[in-house]
N, C-alpha and C positions, 0 to 999 in steps of 0.2 A: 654078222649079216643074216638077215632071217632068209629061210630056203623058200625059194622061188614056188610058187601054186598055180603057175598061170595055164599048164598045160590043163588040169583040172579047172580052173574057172571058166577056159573057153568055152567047155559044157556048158555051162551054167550061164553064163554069159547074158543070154536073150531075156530068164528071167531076175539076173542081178540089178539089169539097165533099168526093167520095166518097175523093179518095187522102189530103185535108186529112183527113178522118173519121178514118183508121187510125192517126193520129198525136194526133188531137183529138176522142177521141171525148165530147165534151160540149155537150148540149144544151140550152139554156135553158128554164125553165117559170115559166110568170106565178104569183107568191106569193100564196097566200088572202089576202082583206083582212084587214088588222089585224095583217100581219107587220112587222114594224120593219125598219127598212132596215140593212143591214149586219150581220148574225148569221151565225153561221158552225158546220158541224159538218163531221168529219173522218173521211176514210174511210183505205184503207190507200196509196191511188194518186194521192186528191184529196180536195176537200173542198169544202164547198158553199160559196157567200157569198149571201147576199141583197144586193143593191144597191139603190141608192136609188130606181130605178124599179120597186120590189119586185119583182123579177125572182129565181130562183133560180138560180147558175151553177155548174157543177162547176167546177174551181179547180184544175190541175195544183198539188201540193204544192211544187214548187220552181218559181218562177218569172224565168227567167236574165234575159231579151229580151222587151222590151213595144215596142206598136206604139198610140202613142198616137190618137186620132181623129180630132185637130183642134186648133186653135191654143191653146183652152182648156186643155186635155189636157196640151201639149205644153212646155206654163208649168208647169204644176204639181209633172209628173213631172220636166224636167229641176234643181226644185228639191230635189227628195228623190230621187230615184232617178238621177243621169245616168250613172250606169255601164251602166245594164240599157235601154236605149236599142236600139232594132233600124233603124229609121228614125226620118224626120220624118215630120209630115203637110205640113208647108212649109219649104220652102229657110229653113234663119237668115237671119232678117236681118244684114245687115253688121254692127250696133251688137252683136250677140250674138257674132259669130264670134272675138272675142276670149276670149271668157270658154270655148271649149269645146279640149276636147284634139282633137289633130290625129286620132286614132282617128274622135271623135265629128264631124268637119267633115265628114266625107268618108261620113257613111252615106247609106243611101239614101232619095228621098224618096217616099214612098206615095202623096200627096193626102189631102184630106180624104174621108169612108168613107161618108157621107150628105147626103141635103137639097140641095137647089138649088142649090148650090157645091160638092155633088162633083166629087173630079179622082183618084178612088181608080182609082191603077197598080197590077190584081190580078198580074202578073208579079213585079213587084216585093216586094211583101207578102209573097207565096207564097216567093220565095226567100230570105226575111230570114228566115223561119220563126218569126217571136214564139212566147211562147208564152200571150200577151193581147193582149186590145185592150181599153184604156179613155178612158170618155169622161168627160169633166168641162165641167159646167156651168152653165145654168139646166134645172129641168124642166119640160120643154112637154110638154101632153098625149100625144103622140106620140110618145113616149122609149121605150116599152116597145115597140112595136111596131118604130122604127127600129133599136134595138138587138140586137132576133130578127132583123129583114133582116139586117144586117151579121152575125151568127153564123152565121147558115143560111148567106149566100152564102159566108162563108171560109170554115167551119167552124172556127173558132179561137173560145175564149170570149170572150167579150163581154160587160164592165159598164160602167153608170153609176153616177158619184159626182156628186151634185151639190154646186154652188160656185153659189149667187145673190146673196151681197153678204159685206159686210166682217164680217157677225156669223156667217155660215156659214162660213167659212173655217176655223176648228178643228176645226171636226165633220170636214169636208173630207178634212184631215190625218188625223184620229184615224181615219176609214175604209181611208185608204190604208195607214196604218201597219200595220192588221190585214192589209188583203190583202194587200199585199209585206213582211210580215214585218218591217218595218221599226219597230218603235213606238216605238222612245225616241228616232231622228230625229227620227220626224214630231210627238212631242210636244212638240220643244224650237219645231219651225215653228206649232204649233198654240198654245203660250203666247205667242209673239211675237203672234201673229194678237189672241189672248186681250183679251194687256195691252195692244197697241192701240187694239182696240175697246172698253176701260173706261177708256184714257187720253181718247178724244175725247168717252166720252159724259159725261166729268165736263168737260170744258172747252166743253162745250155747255152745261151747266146753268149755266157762267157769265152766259152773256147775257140781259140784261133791261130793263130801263126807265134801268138808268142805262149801260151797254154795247150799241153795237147793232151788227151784225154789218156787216163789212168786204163791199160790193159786187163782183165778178168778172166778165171779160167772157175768153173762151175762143174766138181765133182762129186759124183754117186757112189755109191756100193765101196764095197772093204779095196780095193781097188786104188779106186778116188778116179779110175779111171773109165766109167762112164757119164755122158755129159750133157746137154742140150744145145741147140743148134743157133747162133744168132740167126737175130732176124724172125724166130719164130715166137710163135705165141707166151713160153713160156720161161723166153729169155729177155721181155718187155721188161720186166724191170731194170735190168741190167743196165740197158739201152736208153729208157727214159729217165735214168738217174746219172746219166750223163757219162756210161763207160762204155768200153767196148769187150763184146764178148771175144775172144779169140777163136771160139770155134765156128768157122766158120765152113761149115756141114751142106752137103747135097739135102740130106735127108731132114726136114725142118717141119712135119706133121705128126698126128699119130702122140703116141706116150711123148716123142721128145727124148725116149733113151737111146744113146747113140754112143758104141763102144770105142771107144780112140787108142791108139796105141802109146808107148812108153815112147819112144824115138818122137811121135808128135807133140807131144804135151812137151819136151825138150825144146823143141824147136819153138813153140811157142813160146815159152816161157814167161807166162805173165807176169805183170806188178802182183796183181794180189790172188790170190786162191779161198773160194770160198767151198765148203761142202756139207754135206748133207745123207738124209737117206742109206745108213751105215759107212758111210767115210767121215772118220774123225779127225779135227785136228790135231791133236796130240799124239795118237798113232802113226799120220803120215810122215809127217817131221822125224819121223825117225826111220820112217823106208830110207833105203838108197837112192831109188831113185830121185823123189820129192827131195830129198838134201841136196840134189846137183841143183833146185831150179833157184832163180833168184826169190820171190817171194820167201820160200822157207828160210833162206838167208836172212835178209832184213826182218824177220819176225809180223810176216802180212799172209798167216793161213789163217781163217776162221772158221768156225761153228756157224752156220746160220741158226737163227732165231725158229725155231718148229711150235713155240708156246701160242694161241693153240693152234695155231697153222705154220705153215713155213709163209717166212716173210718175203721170199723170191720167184720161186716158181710153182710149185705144188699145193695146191690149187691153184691156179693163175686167173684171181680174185679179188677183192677187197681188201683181203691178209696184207697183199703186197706195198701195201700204203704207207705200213711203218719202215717196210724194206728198201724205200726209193730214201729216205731219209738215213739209215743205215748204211747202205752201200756209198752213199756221198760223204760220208761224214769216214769211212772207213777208205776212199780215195783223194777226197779234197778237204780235209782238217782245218783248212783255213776258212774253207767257203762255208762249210758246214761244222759249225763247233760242236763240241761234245754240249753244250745247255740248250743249242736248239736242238740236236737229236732227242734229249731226254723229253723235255720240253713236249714237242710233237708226240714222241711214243706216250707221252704220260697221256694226254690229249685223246690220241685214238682209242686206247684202252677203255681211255672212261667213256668216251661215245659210242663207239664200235661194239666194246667188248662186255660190255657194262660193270667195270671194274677201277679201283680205283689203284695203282699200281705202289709199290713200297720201294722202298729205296732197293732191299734187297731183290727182287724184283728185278728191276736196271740192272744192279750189278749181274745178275743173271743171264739175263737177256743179251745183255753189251759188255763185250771184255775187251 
């Protein structure tokens, strides 16, 4: 992660915006209510978008080099756009670093641009010269005003798109497709998102009185005994792939880690155990504890998929697309066969991830 310059730019600041300005001269204005998010008119030089924090933004007509916000962002775009790529907002992780051209490893990395975890390097920014910045995410009250700071301070324009769960994600696309000009990409990402989201809600209305839903326990760290909280953000997939979390936690904001005790995870004792983020499966199978629950019994602990994202929760993003398909196939065998799972991940890979997957690969991925 590059070290943070912002206490030093603030100096600078008045005349970054003003030499940014002659190059960017576009500045945001909050959209009367009742504007619809994402409308666009065209002028000879730019052209306007409304974004989804109903914000108005002048719009350079060609857009080469975007400078995404933040890690949400940063998923999104390198799925549809990774050519136009100017930085990161964070170093790739390792599991990514395969899937990018030697060009794209080697850019530079910004930080993120707001909010309590800013690490925004305005040097940096400034010399990659975007000619955007956007942000993708959930909308918190505060998006329209964060989004005016971050345009004021670079002067570069500045939108949001929002992305809040698995049934937003096509609108998502179909926004970005207007603004980078891209629209029959983003509508081949936006049908995959589509048919997903009409494939689990119909294998949801399976379950009833004579099918009851497969139990799940989701652990972290060498442990296996940190977890995430149903019901929250970052236990969605779990939920919309038709199980149940068993943790069922006060604390359901924030990171999402939440330390549970040996005696609970007992008592719970789910069908299946998936984990992640230093809990292995092949390590806990062999604690004591993990040998008393049922899952380790019947041979139902997994490895979640982290290639180049985790398919579950971390990012709790577009990754988890292939993971709605995996966790169903890994609790209903019958609903979901092993040739549709493959089938699909082959699918998203190659649209999403722009790859074309090998057998060995699958066998990787899905044990």
């Amino acid at each position: 992660m590059a070290q943070s310059k912002v206490g030093t730019c603030r100096l600078m600041a008045p005349a970054l915006v003003l030499g940014l300005a002659l190059s960017h001269p576009l500045m945001a204005q909050k959209a009367p209510d009742g504007v619809s998010a994402s409308t666009e008119t065209t002028t000879s030089l730019n052209w306007t978008f409304t974004d989804s924090a109903g914000r108005t933004v002048q719009i350079p007509n060609t857009i080469k080099k975007i400078a995404p916000s933040g890690p949400m962002a940063q998923i999104f775009l390198f799925t549809l756009v990774p050519d136009r790529f100017a930085g990161w907002s964070s170093k790739p992780a390792p599991e990514l670093v395969p899937y990018l051209s030697k060009t794209m490893a080697q850019l530079p990395v910004f930080g993120q641009f707001y909010g309590t975890a800013s690490t925004l390097n305005m040097e940096a920014l400034i010399s990659a010269r975007p000619d955007i910045i956007i942000d993708i995410g959930e909308r918190k009250p505060t998006i329209a005003r964060d989004m005016d700071d971050v345009q004021n301070r670079t002067g570069i324009p500045t939108v949001f798109i929002e992305a809040a769960s698995f049934e937003s994600y096509s609108k998502t696309y179909r926004d970005l497709g207007r603004l980078l000009k891209v629209e029959d990409q983003a509508e081949k990402l936006a049908r995959f998102s589509d048919d997903t989201v009409a494939y689990f809600k119909n294998l949801q209305n399976q379950f009833g009185q004579n099918r009851r839903k497969a139990t799940l326990y989701y652990g972290e760290d060498a442990s296996g005994l940190m977890t995430i909280a149903s019901g929250s953000i970052h236990s969605q997939t779990i939920e919309f792939a038709g199980l149940i979390n068993v943790a069922d936690l006060a604390n359901k904001g924030g990171s999402g880690r939440n330390q549970v005790s040996a005696e609970q995870l007992l008592l719970w004792d789910p069908d299946i155990i998936i984990l992640t983020s230093g809990a292995q499966a092949e390590s806990l199978k062999k604690d004591s504890l993990f040998r008393q629950l049922r899952a380790v019994q019947q041979g139902k602990v997994y490895d979640i998929p982290v290639e180049p994202y985790n398919w579950v929760a971390r990012p709790p993003s577009i990754n988890r697309l292939a993971g709605l398909y995996w966790l169903a196939h890994l609790a209903y065998p019958d609903l979901v066969g092993r040739q549709t799972l493959e089938t699909k991940v082959r699918e998203f890979y190659s649209l999403f991830y722009h790859k074309a997957l090998s057998d060995g690969d699958l066998k990787r991925f899905i044990k």
